[in-house]
TORKOL-4160 file (C-alpha; in steps of 0.2 Angstrom, whole numbers, padded with zeros to 4 digits, m for minus):
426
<pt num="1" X="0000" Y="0000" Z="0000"/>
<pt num="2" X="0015" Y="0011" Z="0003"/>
<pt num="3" X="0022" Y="0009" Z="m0012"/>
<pt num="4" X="0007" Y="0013" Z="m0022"/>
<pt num="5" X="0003" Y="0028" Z="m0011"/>
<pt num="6" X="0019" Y="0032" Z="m0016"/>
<pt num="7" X="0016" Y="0032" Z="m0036"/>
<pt num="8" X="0000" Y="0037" Z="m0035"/>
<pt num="9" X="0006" Y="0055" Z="m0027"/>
<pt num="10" X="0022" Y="0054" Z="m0039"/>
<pt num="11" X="0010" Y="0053" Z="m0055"/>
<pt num="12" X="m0002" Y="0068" Z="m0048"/>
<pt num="13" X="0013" Y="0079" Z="m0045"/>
<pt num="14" X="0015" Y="0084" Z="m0063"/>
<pt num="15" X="m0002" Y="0091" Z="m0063"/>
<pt num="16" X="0002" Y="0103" Z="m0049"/>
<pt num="17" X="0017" Y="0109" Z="m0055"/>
<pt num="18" X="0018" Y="0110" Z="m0073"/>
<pt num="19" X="0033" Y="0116" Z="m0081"/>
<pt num="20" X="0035" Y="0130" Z="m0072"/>
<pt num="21" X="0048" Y="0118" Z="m0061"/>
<pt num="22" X="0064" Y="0118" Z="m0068"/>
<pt num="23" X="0063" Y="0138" Z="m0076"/>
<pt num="24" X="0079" Y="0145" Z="m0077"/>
<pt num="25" X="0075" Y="0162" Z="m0079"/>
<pt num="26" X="0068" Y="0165" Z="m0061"/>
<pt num="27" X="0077" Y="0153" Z="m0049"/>
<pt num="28" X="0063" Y="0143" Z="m0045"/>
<pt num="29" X="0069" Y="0124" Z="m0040"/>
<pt num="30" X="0054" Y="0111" Z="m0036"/>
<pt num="31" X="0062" Y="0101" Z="m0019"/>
<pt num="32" X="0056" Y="0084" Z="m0017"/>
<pt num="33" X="0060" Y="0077" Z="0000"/>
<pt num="34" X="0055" Y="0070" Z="0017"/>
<pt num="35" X="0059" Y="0083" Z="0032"/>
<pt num="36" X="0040" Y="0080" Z="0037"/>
<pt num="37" X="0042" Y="0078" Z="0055"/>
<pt num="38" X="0043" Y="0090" Z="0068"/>
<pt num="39" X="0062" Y="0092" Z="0071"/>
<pt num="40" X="0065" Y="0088" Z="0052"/>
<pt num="41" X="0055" Y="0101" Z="0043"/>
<pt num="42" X="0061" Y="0115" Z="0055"/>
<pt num="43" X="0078" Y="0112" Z="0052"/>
<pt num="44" X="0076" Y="0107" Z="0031"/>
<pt num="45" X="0064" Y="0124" Z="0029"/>
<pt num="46" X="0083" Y="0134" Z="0037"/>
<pt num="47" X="0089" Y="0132" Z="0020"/>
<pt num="48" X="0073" Y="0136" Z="0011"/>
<pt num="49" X="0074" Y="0153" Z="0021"/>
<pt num="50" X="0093" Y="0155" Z="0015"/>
<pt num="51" X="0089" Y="0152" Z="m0005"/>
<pt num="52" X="0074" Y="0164" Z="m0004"/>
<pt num="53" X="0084" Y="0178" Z="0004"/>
<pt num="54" X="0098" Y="0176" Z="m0009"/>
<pt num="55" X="0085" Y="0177" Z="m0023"/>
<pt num="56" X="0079" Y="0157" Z="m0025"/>
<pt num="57" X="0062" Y="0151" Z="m0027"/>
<pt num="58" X="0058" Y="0135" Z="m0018"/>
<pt num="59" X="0042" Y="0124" Z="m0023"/>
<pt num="60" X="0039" Y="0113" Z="m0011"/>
<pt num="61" X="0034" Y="0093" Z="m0013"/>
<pt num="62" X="0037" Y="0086" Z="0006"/>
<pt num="63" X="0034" Y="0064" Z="0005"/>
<pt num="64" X="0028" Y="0057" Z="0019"/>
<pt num="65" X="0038" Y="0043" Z="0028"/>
<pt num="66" X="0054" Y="0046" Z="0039"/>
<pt num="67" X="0064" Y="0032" Z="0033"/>
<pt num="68" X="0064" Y="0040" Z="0015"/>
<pt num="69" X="0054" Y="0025" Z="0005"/>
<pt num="70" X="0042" Y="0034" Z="m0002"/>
<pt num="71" X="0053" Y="0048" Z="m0006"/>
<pt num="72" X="0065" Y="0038" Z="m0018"/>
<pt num="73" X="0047" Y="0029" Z="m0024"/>
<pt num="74" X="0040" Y="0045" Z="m0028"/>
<pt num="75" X="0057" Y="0050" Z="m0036"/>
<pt num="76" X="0061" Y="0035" Z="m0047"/>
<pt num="77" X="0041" Y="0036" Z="m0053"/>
<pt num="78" X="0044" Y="0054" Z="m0057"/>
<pt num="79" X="0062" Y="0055" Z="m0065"/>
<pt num="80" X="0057" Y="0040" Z="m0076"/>
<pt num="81" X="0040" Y="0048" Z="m0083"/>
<pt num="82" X="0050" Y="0063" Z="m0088"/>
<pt num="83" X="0045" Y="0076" Z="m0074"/>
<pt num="84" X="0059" Y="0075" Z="m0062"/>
<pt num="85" X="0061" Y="0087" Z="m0049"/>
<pt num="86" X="0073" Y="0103" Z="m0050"/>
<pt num="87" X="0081" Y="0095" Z="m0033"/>
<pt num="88" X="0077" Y="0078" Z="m0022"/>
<pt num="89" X="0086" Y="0069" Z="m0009"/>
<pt num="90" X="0095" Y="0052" Z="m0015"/>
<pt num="91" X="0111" Y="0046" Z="m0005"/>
<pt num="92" X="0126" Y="0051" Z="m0013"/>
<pt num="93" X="0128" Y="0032" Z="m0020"/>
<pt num="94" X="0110" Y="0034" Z="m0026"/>
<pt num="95" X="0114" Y="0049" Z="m0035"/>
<pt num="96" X="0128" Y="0039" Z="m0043"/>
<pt num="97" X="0117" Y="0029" Z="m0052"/>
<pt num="98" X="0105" Y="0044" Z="m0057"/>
<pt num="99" X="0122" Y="0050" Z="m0064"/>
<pt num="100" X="0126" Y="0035" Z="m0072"/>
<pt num="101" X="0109" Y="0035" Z="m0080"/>
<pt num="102" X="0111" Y="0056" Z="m0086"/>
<pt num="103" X="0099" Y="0064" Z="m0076"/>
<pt num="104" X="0112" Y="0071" Z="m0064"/>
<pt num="105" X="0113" Y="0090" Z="m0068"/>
<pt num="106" X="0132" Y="0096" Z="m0069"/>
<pt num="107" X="0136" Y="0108" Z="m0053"/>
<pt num="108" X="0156" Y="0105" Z="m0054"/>
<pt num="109" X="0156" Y="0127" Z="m0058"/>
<pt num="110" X="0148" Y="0127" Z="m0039"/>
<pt num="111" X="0158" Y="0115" Z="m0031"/>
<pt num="112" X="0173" Y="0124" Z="m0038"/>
<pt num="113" X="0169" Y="0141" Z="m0034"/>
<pt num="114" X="0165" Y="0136" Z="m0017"/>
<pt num="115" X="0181" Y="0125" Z="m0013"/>
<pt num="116" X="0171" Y="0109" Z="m0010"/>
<pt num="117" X="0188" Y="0100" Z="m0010"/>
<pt num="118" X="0196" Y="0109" Z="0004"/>
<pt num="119" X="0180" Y="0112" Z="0013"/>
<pt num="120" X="0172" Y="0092" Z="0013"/>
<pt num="121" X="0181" Y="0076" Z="0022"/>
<pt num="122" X="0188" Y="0062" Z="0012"/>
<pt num="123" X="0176" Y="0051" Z="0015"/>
<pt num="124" X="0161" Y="0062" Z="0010"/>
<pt num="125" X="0171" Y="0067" Z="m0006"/>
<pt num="126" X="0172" Y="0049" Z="m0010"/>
<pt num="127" X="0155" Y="0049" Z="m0009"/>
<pt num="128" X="0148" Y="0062" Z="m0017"/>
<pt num="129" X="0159" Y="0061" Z="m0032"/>
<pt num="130" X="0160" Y="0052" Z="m0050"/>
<pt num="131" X="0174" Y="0050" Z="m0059"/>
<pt num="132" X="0179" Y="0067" Z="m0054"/>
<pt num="133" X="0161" Y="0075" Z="m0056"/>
<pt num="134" X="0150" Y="0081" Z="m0040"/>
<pt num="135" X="0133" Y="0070" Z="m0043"/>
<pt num="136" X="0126" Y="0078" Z="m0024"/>
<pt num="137" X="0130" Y="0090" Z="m0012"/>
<pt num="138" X="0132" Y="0081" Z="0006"/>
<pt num="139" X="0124" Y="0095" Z="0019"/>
<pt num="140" X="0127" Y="0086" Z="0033"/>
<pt num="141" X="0134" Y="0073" Z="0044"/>
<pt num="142" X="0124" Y="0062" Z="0057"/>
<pt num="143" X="0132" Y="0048" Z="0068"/>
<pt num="144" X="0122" Y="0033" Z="0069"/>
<pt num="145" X="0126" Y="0024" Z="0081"/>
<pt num="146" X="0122" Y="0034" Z="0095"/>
<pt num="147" X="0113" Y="0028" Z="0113"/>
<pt num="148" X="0101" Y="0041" Z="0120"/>
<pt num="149" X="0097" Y="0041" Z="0136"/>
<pt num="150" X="0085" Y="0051" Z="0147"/>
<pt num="151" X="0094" Y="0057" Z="0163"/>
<pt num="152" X="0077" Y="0058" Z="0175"/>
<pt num="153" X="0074" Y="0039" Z="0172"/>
<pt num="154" X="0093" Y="0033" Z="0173"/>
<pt num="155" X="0095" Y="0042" Z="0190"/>
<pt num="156" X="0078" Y="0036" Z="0200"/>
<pt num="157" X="0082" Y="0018" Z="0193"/>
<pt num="158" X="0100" Y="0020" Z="0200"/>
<pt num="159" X="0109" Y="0020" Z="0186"/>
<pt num="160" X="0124" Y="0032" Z="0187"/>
<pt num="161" X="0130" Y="0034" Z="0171"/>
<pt num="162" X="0126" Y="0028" Z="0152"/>
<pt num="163" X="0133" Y="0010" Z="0150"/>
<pt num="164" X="0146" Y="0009" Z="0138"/>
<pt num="165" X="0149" Y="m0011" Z="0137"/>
<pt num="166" X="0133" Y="m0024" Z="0136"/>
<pt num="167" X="0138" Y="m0030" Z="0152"/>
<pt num="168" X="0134" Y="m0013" Z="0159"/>
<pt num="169" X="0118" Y="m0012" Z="0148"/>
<pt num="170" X="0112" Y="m0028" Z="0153"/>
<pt num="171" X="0113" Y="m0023" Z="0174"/>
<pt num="172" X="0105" Y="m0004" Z="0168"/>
<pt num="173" X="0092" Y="m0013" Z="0160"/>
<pt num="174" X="0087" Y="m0025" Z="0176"/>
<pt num="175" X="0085" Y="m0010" Z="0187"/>
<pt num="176" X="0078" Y="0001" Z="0174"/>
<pt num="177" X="0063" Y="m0015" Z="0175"/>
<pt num="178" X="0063" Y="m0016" Z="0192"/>
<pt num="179" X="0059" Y="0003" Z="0191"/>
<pt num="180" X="0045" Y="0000" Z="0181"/>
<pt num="181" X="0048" Y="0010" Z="0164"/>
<pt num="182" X="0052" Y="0003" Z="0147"/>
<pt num="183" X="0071" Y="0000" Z="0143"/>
<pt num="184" X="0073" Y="0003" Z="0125"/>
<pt num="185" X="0061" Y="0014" Z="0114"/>
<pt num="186" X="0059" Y="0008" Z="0098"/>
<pt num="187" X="0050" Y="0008" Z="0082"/>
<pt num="188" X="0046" Y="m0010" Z="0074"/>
<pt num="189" X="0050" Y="m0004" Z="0057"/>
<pt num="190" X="0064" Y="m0014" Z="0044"/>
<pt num="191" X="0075" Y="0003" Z="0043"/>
<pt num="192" X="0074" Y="0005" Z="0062"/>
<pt num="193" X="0078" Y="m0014" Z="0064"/>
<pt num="194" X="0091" Y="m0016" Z="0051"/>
<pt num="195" X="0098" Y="0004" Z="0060"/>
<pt num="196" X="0101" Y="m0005" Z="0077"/>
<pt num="197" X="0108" Y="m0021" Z="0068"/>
<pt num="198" X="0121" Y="m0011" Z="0060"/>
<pt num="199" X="0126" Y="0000" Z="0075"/>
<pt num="200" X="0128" Y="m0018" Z="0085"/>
<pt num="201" X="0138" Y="m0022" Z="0072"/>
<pt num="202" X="0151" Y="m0010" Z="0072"/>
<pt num="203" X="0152" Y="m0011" Z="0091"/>
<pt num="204" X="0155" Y="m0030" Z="0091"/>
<pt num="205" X="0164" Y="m0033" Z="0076"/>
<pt num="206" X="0174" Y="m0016" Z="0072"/>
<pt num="207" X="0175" Y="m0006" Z="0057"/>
<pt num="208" X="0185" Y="m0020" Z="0046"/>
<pt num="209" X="0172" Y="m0031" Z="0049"/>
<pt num="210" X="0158" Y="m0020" Z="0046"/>
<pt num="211" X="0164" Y="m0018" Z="0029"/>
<pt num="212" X="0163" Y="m0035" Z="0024"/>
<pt num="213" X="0149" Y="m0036" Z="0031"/>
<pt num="214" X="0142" Y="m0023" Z="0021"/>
<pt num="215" X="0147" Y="m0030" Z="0003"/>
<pt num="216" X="0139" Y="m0048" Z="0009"/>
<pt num="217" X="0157" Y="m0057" Z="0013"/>
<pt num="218" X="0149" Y="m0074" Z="0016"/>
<pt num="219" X="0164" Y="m0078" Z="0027"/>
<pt num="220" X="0160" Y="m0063" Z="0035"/>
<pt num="221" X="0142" Y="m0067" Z="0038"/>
<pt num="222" X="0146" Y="m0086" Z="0041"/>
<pt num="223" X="0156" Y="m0081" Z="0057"/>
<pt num="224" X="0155" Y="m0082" Z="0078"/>
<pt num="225" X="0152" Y="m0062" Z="0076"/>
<pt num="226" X="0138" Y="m0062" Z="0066"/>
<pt num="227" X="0133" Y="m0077" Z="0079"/>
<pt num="228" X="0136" Y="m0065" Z="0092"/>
<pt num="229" X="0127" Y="m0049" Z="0085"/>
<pt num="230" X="0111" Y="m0058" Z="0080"/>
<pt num="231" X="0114" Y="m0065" Z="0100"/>
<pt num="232" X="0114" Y="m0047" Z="0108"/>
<pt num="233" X="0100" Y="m0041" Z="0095"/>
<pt num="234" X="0089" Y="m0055" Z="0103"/>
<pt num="235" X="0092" Y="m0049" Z="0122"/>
<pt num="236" X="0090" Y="m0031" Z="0115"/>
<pt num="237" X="0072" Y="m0037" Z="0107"/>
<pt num="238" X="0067" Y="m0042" Z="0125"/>
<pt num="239" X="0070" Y="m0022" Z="0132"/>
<pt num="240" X="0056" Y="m0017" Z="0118"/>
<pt num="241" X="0037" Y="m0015" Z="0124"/>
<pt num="242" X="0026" Y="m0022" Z="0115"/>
<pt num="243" X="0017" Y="m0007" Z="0105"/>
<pt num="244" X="0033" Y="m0006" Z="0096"/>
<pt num="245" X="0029" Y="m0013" Z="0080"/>
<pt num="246" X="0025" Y="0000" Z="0067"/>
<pt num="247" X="0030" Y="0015" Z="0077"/>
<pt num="248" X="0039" Y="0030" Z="0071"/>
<pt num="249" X="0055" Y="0033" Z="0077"/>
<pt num="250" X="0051" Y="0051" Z="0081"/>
<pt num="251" X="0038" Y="0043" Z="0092"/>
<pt num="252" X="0052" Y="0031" Z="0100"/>
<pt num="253" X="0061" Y="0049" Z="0103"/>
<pt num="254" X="0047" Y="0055" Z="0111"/>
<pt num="255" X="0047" Y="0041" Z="0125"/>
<pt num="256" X="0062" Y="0045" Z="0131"/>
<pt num="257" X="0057" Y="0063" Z="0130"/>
<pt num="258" X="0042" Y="0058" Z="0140"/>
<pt num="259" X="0052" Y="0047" Z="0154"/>
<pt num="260" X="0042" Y="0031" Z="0148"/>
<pt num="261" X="0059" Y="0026" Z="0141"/>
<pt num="262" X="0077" Y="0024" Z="0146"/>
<pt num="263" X="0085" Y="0023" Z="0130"/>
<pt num="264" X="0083" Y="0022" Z="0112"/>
<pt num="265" X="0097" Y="0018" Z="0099"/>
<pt num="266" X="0095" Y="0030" Z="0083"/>
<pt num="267" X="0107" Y="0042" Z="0072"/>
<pt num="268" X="0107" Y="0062" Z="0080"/>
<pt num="269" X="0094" Y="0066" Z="0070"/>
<pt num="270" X="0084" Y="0061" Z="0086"/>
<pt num="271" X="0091" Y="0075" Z="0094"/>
<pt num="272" X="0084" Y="0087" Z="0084"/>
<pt num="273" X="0065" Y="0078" Z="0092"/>
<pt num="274" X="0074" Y="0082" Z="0109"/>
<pt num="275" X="0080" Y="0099" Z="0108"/>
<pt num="276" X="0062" Y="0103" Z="0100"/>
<pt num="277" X="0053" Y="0096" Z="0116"/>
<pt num="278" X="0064" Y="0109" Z="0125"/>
<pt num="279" X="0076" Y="0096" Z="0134"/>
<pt num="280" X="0094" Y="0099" Z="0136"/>
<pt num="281" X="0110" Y="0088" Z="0129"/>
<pt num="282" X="0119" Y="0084" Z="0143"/>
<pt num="283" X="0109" Y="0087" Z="0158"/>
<pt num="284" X="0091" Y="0082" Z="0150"/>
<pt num="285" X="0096" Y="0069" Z="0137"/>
<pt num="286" X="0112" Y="0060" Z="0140"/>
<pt num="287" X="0123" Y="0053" Z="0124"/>
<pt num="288" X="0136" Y="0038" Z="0121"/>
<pt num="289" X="0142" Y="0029" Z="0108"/>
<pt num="290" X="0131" Y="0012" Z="0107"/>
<pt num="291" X="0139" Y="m0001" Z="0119"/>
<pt num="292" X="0153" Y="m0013" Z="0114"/>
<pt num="293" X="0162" Y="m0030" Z="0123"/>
<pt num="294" X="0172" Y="m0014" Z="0127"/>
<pt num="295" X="0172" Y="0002" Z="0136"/>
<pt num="296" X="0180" Y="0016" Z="0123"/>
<pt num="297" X="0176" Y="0006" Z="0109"/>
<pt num="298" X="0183" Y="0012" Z="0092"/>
<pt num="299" X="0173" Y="0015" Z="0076"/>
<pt num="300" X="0159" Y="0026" Z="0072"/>
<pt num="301" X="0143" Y="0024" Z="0058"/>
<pt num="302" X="0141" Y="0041" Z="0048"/>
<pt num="303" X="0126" Y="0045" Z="0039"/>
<pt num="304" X="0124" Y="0062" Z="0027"/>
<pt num="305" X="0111" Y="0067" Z="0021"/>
<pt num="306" X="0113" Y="0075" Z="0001"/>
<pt num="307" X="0104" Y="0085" Z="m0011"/>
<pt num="308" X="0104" Y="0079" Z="m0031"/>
<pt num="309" X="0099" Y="0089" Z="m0042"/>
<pt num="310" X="0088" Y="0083" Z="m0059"/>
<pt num="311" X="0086" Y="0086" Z="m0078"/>
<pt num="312" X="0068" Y="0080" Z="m0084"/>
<pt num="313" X="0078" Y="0076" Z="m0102"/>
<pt num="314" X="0090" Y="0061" Z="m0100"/>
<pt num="315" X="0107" Y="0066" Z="m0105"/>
<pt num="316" X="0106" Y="0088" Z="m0103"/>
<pt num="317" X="0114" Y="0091" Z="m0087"/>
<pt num="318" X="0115" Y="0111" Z="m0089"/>
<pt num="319" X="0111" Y="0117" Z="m0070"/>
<pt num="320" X="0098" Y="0129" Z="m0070"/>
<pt num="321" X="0103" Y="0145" Z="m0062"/>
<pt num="322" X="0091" Y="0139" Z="m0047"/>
<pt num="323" X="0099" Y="0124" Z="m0045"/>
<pt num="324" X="0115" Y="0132" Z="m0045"/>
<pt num="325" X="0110" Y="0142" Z="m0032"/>
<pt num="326" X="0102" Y="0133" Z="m0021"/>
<pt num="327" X="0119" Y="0120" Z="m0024"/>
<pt num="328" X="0129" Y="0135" Z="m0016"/>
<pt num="329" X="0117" Y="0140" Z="m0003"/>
<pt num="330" X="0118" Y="0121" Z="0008"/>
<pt num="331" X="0136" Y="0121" Z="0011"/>
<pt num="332" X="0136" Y="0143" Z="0015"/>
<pt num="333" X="0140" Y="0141" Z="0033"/>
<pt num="334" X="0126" Y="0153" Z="0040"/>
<pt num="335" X="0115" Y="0140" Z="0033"/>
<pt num="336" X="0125" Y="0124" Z="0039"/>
<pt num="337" X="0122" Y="0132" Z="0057"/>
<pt num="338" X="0102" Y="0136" Z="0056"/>
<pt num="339" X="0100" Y="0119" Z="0048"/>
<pt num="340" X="0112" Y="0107" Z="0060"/>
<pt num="341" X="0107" Y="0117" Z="0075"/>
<pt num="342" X="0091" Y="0111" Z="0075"/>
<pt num="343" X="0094" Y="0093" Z="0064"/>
<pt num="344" X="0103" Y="0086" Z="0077"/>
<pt num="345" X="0119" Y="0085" Z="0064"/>
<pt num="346" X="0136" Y="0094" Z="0062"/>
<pt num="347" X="0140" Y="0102" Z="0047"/>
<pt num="348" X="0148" Y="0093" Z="0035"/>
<pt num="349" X="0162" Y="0107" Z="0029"/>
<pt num="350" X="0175" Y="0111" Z="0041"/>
<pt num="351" X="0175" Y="0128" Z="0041"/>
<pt num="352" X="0159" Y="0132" Z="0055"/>
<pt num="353" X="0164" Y="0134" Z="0069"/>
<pt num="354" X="0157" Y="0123" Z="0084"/>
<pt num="355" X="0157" Y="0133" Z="0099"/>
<pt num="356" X="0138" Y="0137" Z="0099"/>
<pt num="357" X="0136" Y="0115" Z="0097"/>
<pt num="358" X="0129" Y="0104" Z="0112"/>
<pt num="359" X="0141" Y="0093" Z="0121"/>
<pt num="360" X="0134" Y="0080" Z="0111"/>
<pt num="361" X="0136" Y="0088" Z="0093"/>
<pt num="362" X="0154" Y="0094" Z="0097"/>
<pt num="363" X="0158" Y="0074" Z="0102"/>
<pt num="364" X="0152" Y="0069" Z="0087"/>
<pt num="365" X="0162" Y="0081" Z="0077"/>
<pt num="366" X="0179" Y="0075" Z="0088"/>
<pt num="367" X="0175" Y="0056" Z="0085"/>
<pt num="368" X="0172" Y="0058" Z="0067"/>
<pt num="369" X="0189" Y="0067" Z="0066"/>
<pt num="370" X="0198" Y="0054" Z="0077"/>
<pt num="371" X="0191" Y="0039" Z="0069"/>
<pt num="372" X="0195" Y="0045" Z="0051"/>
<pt num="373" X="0210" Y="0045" Z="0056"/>
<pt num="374" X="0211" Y="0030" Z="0062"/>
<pt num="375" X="0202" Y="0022" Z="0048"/>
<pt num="376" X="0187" Y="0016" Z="0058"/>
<pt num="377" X="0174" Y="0029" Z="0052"/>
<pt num="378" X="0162" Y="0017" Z="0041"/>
<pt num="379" X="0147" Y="0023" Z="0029"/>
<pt num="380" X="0128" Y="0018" Z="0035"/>
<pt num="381" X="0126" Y="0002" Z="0026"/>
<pt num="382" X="0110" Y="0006" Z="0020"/>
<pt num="383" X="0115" Y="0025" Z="0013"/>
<pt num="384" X="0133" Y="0025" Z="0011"/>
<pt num="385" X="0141" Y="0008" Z="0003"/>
<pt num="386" X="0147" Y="0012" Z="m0013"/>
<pt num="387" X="0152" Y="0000" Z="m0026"/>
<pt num="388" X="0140" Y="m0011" Z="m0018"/>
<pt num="389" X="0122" Y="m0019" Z="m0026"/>
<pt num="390" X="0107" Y="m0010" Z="m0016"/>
<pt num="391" X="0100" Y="m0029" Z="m0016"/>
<pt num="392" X="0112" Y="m0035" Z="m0004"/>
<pt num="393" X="0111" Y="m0022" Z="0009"/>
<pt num="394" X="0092" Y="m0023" Z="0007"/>
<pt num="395" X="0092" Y="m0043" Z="0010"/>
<pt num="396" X="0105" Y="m0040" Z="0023"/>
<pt num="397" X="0093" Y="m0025" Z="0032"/>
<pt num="398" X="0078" Y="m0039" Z="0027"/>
<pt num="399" X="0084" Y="m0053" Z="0037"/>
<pt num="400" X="0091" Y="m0044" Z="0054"/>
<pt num="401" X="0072" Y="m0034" Z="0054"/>
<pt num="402" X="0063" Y="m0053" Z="0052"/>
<pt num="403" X="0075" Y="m0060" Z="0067"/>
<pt num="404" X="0075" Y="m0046" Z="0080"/>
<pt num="405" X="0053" Y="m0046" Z="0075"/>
<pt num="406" X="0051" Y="m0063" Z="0075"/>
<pt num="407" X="0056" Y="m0065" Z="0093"/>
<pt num="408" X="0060" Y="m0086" Z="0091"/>
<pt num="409" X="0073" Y="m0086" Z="0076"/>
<pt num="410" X="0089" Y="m0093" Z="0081"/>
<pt num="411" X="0105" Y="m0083" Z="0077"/>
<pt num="412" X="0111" Y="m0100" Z="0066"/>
<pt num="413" X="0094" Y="m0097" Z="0057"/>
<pt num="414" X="0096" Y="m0079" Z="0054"/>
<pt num="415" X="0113" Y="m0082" Z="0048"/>
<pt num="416" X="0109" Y="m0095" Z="0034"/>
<pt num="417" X="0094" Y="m0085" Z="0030"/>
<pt num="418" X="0106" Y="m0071" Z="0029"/>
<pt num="419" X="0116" Y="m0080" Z="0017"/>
<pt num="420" X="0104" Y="m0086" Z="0007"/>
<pt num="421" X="0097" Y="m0069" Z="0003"/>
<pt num="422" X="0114" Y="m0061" Z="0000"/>
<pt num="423" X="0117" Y="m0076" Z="m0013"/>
<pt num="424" X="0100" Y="m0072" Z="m0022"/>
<pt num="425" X="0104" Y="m0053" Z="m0022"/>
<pt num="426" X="0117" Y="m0054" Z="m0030"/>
């Protein structure tokens, strides 16, 4: 039903707009995204505000659904009836393949004119490039793997700090019982399923492992860690109420918010759901890197979001002078602050400075420095695995939502069903 929701709005849109989309004469740009909840529109709309005060006009086409489904449905349906949007949101390795395709408009002018190649991390610039060319403009970086925890409901259960190894976690969560409230928030849904899987991974089995992972290494999935991940994944399934299945994550957020919650395991966009609700980071709403076997664990999951922007005619990838504009006005660093200040994220060039950040924000930024130089900063599986079939990271997301939701399938079953569906995707 979602998916044909989905077409069924993508097919109405051209009605709406027209042509009057993609003119090049007034600097209007159609934006097709997903910012739709609280948190997420108020921090996307910072850079409407930016592109309309340098002379931009943005057309709005918010898609419901968080997790971004529905957006890259409506996108697809749209690009491939010949009425793309001016600008949409794929992943960087999404917009590859738009690129690949030619519907990718050109914005290399922007990126040069504004340094892109000093101003951007390596990894992102790996990312966002093909063969040499920008395909999107990363805005952002979020960490994934992130534990929140609500301060109030820690202290009265006596825990005394956030865990930072399951042994810890496992003796939180008994008192946190005992006290009465709910251990884990979370949202039954495959992306917020397979977004815990993958955090879990990279704590257990470190950043080298999370790669191979990643590109469906049979001997990586056929292994004692994968044993062990899909093992803690169960235990973490028992910490989960029972209204969990179908929820939406900014909904998980808000139990912690609330104090019906301890925890909830989710990338910083979270915080944005936090800081709305009038909590502070730190004092309010505590942060740690999701647990590991052990305490400091290294590694770290980024995630950013991207802009690409469209051509309706395969093959003509002139920028319009919208889309030009509205290329330079995501990484100008007024905008990179109204947007990640109230997103959750950090900016994603490394010019803005972070002295206004949360405690939280300003960790984040320190561990993705640390560990890229370290060589355990990782891509999101799901986002941010290049060179990589969509398939297998789908049936790899597939199987760890079925075992953490079915509740009675055995690590060794999720692991041959994990292989099985890695060998059909690819």
């Amino acid at each position: 039903m979602r998916y044909i929701a989905a077409v069924a709005a993508a097919l109405t849109l051209p009605m709406l707009h027209g042509n009057t989309v993609m003119a090049a004469d007034d600097n209007s740009v159609e934006v097709l995204h997903f910012n739709t909840s609280g948190s997420e529109a108020a921090s996307f709309y910072k850079f409407k505000d930016a592109f309309e005060k340098s002379g931009g006009k943005w057309i709005d086409s918010p898609v419901a659904g968080g997790g971004g489904d529905a957006h890259d449905t409506t996108l697809r349906a749209r690009v491939l009836a010949g009425d793309a949007p001016g600008a949409a949101l794929p992943k960087c390795p999404e917009a590859a393949r738009w690129y690949e395709q030619g519907y990718i408009a050109n914005i290399d002018d922007v990126a040069a004119k504004g340094k892109w190649d000093e101003r951007l991390p390596e990894l992102l610039k790996n990312f966002a490039k093909v063969d040499g060319h920008y395909v999107c403009v990363p805005y952002d970086i979020h960490r994934l793997d992130w534990l929140w925890g609500n301060a109030e409901v820690l202290k009265s259960a006596g825990v005394d700090k956030m865990p930072e190894t399951w042994a810890e976690f496992d003796d939180a969560a008994k008192k946190i019982q005992a006290s009465g409230k709910i251990v884990l928030a979370h949202g039954g849904q495959e992306w917020q399923d397979g977004t815990t899987f993958q955090t879990v991974a990279l704590a257990m089995g470190g950043a080298d492992y999370f790669r191979k992972l990643a590109k469906g290494d049979p001997a990586a999935i056929d292994s004692k860690t994968t044993r062990d991940i899909f093992n803690r994944m169960r235990i973490l399934s028992t910490y989960v109420d029972r209204g969990a299945p179908g929820r939406d994550w900014n909904l998980a957020a808000a139990m912690v918010t609330k104090g019906d919650a301890a925890f909830q395991i989710m990338g910083d966009w979270a915080k944005g759901e936090f800081l709305q609700a009038g909590k502070k980071m730190g004092t309010d709403i505590l942060c740690s890197p999701v647990p590991g076997e052990v305490a400091n664990r290294p590694g770290m999951v980024m995630v950013s979001n991207s802009m690409g922007f469209f051509v309706k005619e395969k093959g003509k990838n002139d920028a319009s002078s919208g889309q030009k504009l509205l290329a330079s006005t995501l990484l100008n660093p007024d905008a990179e602050i109204a947007y990640t200040m109230i997103k959750g994220s950090v900016p994603s060039v490394n010019d803005v400075p972070l002295d206004k950040y949360d405690s939280c924000a300003q960790r984040s930024a320190a561990d993705i420095k640390a560990n890229n130089e370290a060589g355990t900063l990782v891509g999101d599986m799901w986002t941010m695995t290049q060179g990589v079939s969509p398939s297998i990271d789908a049936a790899i997301r597939q199987v760890s939502s079925q075992h953490f939701s079915s509740k009675t399938m055995t690590s060794d079953e999720a692991v041959q069903a994990m292989l099985d569906a890695v060998e059909l995707a690819q």
